[in-house]
C-alpha positions in Angstrom: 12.9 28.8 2.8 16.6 30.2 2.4 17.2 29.0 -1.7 19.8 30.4 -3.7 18.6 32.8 -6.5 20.6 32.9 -10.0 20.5 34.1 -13.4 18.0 32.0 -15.8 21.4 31.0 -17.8 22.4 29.5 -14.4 19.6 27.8 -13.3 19.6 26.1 -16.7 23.1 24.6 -16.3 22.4 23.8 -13.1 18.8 21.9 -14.2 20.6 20.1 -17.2 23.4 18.3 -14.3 20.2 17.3 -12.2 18.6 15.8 -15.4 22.2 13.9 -15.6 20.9 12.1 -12.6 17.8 11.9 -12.9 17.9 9.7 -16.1 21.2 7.6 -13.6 17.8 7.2 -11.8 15.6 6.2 -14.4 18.2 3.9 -16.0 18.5 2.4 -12.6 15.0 2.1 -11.8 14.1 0.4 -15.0 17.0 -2.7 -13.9 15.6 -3.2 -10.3 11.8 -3.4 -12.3 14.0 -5.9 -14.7 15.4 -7.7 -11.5 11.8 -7.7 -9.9 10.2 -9.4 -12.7 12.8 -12.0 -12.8 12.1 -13.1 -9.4 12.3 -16.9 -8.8 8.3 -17.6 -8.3 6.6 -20.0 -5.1 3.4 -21.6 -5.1 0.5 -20.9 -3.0 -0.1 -24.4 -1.7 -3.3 -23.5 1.1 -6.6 -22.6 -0.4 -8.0 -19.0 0.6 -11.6 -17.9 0.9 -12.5 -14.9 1.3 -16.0 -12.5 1.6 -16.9 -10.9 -1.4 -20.1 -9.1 -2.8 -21.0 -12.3 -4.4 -20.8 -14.7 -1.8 -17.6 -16.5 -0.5 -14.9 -16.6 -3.3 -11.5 -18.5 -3.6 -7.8 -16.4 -4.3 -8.3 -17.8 -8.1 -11.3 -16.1 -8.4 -9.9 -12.9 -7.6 -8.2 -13.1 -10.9 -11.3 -12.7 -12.7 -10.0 -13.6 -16.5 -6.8 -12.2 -15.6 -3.7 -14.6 -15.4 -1.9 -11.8 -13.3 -3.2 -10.1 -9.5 -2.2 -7.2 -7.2 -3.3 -7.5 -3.5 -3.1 -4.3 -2.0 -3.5 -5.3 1.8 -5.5 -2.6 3.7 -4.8 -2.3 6.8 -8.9 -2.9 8.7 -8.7 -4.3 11.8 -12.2 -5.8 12.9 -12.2 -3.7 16.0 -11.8 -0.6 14.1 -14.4 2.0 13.3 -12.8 3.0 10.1 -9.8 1.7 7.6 -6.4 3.4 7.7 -5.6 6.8 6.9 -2.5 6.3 5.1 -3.9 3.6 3.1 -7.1 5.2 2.1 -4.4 7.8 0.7 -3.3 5.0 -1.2 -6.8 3.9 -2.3 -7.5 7.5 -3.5 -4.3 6.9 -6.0 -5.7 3.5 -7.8 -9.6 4.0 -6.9 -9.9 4.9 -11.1 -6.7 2.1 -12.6 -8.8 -0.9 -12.5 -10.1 -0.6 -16.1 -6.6 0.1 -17.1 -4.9 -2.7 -15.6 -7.8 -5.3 -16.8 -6.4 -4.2 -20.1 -2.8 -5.2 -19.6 -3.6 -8.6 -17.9 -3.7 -7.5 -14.2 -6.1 -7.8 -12.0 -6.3 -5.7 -8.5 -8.1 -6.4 -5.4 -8.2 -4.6 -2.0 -8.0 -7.3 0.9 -8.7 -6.7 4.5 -9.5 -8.7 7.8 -12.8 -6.4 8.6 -15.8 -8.2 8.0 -17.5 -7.6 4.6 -19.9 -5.1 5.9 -17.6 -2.4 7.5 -15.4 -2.8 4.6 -18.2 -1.9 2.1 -19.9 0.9 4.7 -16.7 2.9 4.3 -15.6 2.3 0.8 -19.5 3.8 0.1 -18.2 6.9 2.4 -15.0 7.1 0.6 -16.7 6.9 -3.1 -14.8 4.2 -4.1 -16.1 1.1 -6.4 -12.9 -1.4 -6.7 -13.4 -4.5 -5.6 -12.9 -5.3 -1.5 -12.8 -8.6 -0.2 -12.6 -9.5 3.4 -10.4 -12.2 4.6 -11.3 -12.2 7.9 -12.2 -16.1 8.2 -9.0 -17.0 6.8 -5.1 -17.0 7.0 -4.0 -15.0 3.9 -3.1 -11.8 6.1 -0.6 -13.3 8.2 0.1 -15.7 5.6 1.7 -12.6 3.6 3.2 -10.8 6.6 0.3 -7.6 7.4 -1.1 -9.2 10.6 0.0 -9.6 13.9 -1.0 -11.1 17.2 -1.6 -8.8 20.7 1.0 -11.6 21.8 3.4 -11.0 18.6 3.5 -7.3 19.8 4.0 -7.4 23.2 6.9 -10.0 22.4 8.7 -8.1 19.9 8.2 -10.8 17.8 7.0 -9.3 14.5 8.3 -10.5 11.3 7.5 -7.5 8.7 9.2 -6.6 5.7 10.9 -9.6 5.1 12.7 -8.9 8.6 12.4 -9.3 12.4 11.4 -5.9 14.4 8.8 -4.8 16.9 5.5 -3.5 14.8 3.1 -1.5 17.1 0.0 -2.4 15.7 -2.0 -6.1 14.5 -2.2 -4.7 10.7 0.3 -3.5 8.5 0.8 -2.1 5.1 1.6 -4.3 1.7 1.2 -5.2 -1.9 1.5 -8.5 -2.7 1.9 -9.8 -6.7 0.3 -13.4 -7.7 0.6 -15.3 -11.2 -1.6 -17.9 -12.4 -0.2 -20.8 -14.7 -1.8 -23.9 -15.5 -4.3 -23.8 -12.7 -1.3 -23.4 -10.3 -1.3 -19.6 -8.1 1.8 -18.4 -7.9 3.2 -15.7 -5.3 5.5 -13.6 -7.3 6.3 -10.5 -5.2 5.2 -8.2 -2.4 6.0 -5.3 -0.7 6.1 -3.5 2.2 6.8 -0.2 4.6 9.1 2.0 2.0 8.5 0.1 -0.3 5.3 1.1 -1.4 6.4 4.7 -1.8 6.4 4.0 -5.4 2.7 3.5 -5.4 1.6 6.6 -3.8 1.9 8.8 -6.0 1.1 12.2 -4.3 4.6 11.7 -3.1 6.0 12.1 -6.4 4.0 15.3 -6.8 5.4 16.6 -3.6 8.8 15.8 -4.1 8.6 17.7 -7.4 7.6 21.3 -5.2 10.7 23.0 -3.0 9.6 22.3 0.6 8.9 18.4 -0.8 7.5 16.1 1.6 7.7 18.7 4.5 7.1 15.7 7.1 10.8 16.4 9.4 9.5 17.9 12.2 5.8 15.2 12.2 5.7 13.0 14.9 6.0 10.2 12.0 6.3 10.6 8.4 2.4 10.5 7.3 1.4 12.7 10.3 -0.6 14.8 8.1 -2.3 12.4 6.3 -6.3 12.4 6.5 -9.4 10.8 5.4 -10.2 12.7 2.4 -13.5 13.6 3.7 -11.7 14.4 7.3 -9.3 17.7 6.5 -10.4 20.6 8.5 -12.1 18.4 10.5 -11.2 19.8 14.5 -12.0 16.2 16.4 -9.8 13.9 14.4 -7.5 12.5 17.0 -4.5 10.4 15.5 -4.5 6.8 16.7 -0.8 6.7 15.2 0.2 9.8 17.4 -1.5 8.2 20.7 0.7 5.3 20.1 3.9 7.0 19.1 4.1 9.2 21.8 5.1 8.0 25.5 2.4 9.1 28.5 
């Protein structure tokens, strides 16, 4: 790394004009959270069932006593042997914030389209306990915009993150936000692609450290990423680098 080196009286004055910005930042950040929570609210008009540990269960019972849900939409397809890499990252930040958001009216649940069984085999691998519901018998994934068709695919003819662009793969990344009112679910918010960068929040530790995220020269962004249990491990092969990279 070629950095410039100064005096500590310089470093200071040049720390106190980047604190300048970052509260810009931090003033800013806190309007879009304002402008978020203002969002104009739709109802959820189908009825979801999904496979839980107890049985089959409806997207009001995922709220628990709750009147407030996160869906963090894990990308499992059925055919795959094991859930994403990137979003097991993610799952490594909130595995301990259930308590915590129970506390403050929110209730989150991990949703995938595996069956039941492969989802609960590798959250028992990963040493997770939140909750993980499979939606495989129902619409809700493509419903809220993480699931494609082989056909979608090979057409181009993706819709994802609110816009129209080829995807290369049948799941996607996404949070999505639900209220309930008077009986009624409401769909408040979601979030996709960069947008969940806020939730990760190893990025926010990297981007603290000089070389930052480090990912320029990847093949894609999250190149790096592993299984927690899978670093140093010789035979992962990437399924993201196999499709990313022409033959």
């Amino acid at each position: 790394m070629d950095h410039v080196v100064v005096s500590r009286e310089q470093w200071l004055a040049a720390r106190q004009e980047l604190l300048a910005n970052e509260k810009e930042l931090t003033r800013h950040r806190d309007e879009v959270n304002r402008l978020r929570r203002n969002l104009p609210w739709t109802k959820v008009e189908q009825e979801y069932e999904f496979d839980g540990e107890a049985g089959k269960t409806s997207l009001c019972d995922l709220f628990g006593d709750c009147s407030q849900l996160i869906v963090y939409h894990f990308m499992f397809d059925p055919m795959w042997t094991e859930g994403c890499k990137s979003c097991s990252l993610l799952a490594d930040t909130y595995q301990s914030l259930g308590i915590h958001l129970q506390h403050r009216d929110v209730a989150m649940v991990t949703v995938s389209r595996a069956p039941l069984d492969k989802l609960l085999a590798f959250r028992q691998r990963m040493e997770w306990n939140f909750p993980w519901v499979s939606s495989h018998a129902s619409d809700f994934n493509q419903d809220f915009g993480v699931t494609f068709t082989e056909a979608q695919i090979e057409q181009g003819d993706t819709f994802y993150n609110f816009e129209r662009n080829p995807f290369p793969i049948t799941e996607a990344p996404g949070i999505s936000v639900f209220a309930r009112e008077d009986g009624q679910i409401y769909h408040t918010y979601s979030a996709y692609a960069r947008g969940l960068d806020m939730l990760m929040g190893i990025y926010h530790f990297l981007d603290l450290v000089p070389k930052g995220r480090d990912e320029q020269d990847l093949v894609y962004s999250m190149e790096w990423v592993r299984h927690h249990d899978r670093y140093g491990d010789d035979t992962f092969v990437d399924p993201y680098v196999q499709l990313m990279t022409p033959d």
